[in-house]
C-alpha positions as CSV (number, residue, x, y, z in Angstrom):
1,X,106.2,84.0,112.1
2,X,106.7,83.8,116.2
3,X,104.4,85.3,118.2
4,X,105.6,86.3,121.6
5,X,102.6,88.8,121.8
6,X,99.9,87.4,120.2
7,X,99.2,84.5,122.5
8,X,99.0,86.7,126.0
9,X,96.8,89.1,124.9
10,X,94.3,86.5,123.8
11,X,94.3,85.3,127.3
12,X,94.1,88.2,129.0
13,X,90.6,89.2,126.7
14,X,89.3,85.5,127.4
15,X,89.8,85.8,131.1
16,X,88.5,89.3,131.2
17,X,85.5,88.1,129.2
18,X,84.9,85.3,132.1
19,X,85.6,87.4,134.9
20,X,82.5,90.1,133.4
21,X,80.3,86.8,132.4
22,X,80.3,88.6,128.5
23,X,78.8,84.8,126.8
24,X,80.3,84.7,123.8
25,X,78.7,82.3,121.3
26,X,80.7,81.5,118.4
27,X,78.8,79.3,115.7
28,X,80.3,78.1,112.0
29,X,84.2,78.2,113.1
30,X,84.2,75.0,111.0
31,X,84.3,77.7,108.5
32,X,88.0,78.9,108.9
33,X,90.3,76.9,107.2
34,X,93.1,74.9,109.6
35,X,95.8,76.2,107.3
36,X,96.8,78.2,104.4
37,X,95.7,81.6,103.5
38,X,92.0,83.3,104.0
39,X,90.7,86.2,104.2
40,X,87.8,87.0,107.2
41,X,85.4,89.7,105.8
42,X,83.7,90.6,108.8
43,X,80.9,93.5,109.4
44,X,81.7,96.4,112.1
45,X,79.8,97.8,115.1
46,X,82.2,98.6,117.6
47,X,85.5,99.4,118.4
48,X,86.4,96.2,119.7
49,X,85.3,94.0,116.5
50,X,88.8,92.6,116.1
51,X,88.5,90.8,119.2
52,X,86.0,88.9,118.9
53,X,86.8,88.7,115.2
54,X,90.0,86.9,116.1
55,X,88.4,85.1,118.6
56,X,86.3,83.7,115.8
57,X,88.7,82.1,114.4
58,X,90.6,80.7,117.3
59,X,88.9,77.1,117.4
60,X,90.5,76.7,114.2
61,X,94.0,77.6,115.9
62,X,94.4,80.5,113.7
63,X,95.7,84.0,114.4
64,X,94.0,86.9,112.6
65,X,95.8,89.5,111.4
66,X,94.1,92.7,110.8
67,X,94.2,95.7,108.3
68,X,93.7,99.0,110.8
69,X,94.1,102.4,110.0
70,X,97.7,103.8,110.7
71,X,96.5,105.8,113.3
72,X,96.0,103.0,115.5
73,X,99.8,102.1,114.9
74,X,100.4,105.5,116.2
75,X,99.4,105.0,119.4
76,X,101.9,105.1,122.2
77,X,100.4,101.9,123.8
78,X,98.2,101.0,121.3
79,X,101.0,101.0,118.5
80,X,103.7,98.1,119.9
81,X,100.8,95.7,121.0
82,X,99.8,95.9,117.2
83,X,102.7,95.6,115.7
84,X,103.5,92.9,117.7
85,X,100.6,90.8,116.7
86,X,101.8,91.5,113.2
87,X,98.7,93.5,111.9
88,X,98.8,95.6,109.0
89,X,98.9,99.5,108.9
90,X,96.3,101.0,106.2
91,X,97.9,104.7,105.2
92,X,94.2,105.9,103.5
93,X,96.1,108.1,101.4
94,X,99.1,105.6,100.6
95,X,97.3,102.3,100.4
96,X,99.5,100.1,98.1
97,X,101.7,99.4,100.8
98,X,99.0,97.7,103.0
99,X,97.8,95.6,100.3
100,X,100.9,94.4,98.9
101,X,101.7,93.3,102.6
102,X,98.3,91.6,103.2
103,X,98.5,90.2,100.1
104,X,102.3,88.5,100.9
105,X,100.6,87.9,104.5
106,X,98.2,85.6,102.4
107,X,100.0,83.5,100.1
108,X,102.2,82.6,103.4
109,X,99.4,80.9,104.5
110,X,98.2,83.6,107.0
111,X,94.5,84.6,107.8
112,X,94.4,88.5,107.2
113,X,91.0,89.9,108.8
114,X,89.5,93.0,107.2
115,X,86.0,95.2,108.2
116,X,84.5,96.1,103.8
117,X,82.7,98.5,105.3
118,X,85.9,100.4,106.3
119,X,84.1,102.6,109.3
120,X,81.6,101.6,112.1
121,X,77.8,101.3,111.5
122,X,76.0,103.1,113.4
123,X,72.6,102.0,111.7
124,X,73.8,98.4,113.2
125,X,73.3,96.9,109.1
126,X,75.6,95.8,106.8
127,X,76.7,99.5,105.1
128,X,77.6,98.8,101.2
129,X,81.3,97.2,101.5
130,X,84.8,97.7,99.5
131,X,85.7,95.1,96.9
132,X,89.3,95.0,98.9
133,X,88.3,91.6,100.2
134,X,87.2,89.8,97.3
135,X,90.1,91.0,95.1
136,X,93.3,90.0,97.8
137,X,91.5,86.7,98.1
138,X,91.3,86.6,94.2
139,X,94.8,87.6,94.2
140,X,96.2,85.5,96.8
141,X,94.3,82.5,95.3
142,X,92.2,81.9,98.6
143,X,89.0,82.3,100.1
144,X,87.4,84.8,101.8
145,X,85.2,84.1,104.9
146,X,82.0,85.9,105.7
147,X,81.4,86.7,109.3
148,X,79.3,88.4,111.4
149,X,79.0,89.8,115.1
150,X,76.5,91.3,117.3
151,X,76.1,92.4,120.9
152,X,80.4,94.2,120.9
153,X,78.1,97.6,120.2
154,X,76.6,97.3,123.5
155,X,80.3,97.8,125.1
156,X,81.9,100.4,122.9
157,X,80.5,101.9,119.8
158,X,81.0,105.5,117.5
159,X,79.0,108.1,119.7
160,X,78.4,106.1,122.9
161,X,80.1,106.4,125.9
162,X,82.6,103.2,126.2
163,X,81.5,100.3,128.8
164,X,84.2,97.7,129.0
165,X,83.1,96.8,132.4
166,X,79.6,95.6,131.4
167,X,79.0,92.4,132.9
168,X,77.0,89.5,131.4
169,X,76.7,91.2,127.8
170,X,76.1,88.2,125.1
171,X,78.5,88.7,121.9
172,X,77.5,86.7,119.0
173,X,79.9,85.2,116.4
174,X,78.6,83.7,113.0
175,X,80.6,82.7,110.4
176,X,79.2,81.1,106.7
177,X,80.6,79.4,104.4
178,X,83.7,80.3,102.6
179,X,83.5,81.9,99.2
180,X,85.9,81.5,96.7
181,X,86.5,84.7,94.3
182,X,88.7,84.3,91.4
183,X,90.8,86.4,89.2
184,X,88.2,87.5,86.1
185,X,85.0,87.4,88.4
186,X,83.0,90.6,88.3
187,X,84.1,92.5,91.2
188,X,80.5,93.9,92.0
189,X,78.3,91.0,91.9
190,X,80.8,89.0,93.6
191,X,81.0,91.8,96.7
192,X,77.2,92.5,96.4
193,X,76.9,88.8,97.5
194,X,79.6,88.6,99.9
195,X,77.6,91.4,101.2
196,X,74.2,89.9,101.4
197,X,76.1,87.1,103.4
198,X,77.3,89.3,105.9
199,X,74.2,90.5,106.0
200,X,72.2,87.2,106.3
201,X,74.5,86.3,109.3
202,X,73.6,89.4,110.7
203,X,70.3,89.4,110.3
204,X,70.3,85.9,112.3
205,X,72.4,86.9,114.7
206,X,69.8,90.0,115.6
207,X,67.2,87.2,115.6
208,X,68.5,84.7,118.1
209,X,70.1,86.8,120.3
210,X,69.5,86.1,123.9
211,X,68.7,89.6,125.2
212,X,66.4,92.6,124.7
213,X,66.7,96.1,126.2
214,X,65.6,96.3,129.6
215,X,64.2,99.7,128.8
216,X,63.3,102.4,126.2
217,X,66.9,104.1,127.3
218,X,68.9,101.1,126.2
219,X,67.0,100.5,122.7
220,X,70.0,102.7,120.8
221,X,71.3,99.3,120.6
222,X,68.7,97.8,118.5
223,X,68.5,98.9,114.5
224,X,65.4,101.1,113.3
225,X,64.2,98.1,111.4
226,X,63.8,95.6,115.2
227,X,62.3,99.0,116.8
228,X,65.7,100.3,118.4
229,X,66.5,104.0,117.8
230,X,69.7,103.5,116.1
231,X,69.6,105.4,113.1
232,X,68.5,104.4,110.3
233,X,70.8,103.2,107.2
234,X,69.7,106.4,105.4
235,X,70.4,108.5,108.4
236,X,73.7,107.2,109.2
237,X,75.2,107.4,105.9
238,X,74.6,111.2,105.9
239,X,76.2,111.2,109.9
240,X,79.1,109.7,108.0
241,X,79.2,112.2,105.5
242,X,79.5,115.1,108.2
């Protein structure tokens, strides 16, 4: 598959990242297989997760492509730069399509990236996840990759003004050990433990990051449970319900 497009905007995010001193620490890339099909399940907090997703996985020389909802693909600018990257449109209410082409995406040896918890956390957790992951890597015969970041929410997250301009903003990116589903697993205790994966990474990568809010204004960025005023898991699933 060429990639005229891909490439470029890569570099253009890396040297915006250096120019605003954003220190992104990516640990367990030894994770993401050098070739052939996998599946990136990754946990969301932001709008820009797929970056740094993808950047995840580019010490293993591998281009991500991503499962985003069709809207995205709508976009006047937006649209081509995602096309062009070869992501993958999800239609919510026609979602066959997507998987089949995921699916073909991995037994061609591709990574596909998807976020199980379909929408942004705004609790900053792990929200209970889709068994979409578990059952394309099943599928496709490959496996599926936990990983999980931290710090993207500080830029641009669901009900916070956007700040892309943020300078010296640490991002975390951890990535475990690749699971390996297989066709006749149970689908629920396999994506209950893909989950509690995510969510160990997480939980780490809340632990050993570098920064804390300089005051009790920026603790939105923290979850309930480290003493930020995020809301709580509880809270945010009913926001999500409105």
């Amino acid at each position: 598959m060429a990639d005229f497009v891909y490439p470029p905007v890569i570099a253009a995010a890396r040297t915006m990242f250096r120019v605003l001193d954003n220190r992104i620490r990516v640990e367990g890339a030894e994770h993401i297989p050098r070739r052939g099909g996998a599946v990136i399940a990754c946990n969301h907090v932001s709008y820009l997760d797929f970056i740094f997703c993808g950047l995840g996985a580019r010490p293993a020389k591998r281009l991500t492509r991503f499962m985003a909802k069709k809207e995205i693909f709508d976009n006047k600018i937006a649209g081509p730069l995602m096309r062009g990257m070869h992501h993958i449109s999800v239609d919510r209410s026609a979602g066959l399509g997507s998987y089949r082409e995921a699916l073909a995406k991995l037994q061609a040896g591709e990574v596909v990236g998807v976020f199980p918890e379909a929408t942004i956390s705004q609790s900053f957790t792990v929200k209970e996840i889709k068994s979409g992951a578990v059952r394309m890597a099943a599928a496709a015969d490959v496996p599926v990759v936990p990983m999980a970041l931290w710090g993207t929410q500080r830029l641009w997250t669901k009900g916070r003004p956007k700040d892309l301009t943020r300078r010296h903003v640490p991002i975390s990116i951890l990535i475990g050990e690749p699971m390996h589903p297989a066709k006749g697993d149970d689908w629920d205790v396999v994506t209950k433990e893909l989950r509690t994966r995510m969510s160990a990474l997480l939980d780490r990568a809340q632990a050993e990051y570098p920064d804390q809010p300089a005051s009790d204004e920026e603790r939105w960025w923290l979850p309930a449970h480290l003493g930020g005023t995020a809301p709580t898991p509880a809270e945010a699933a009913e926001l999500d319900r409105r």
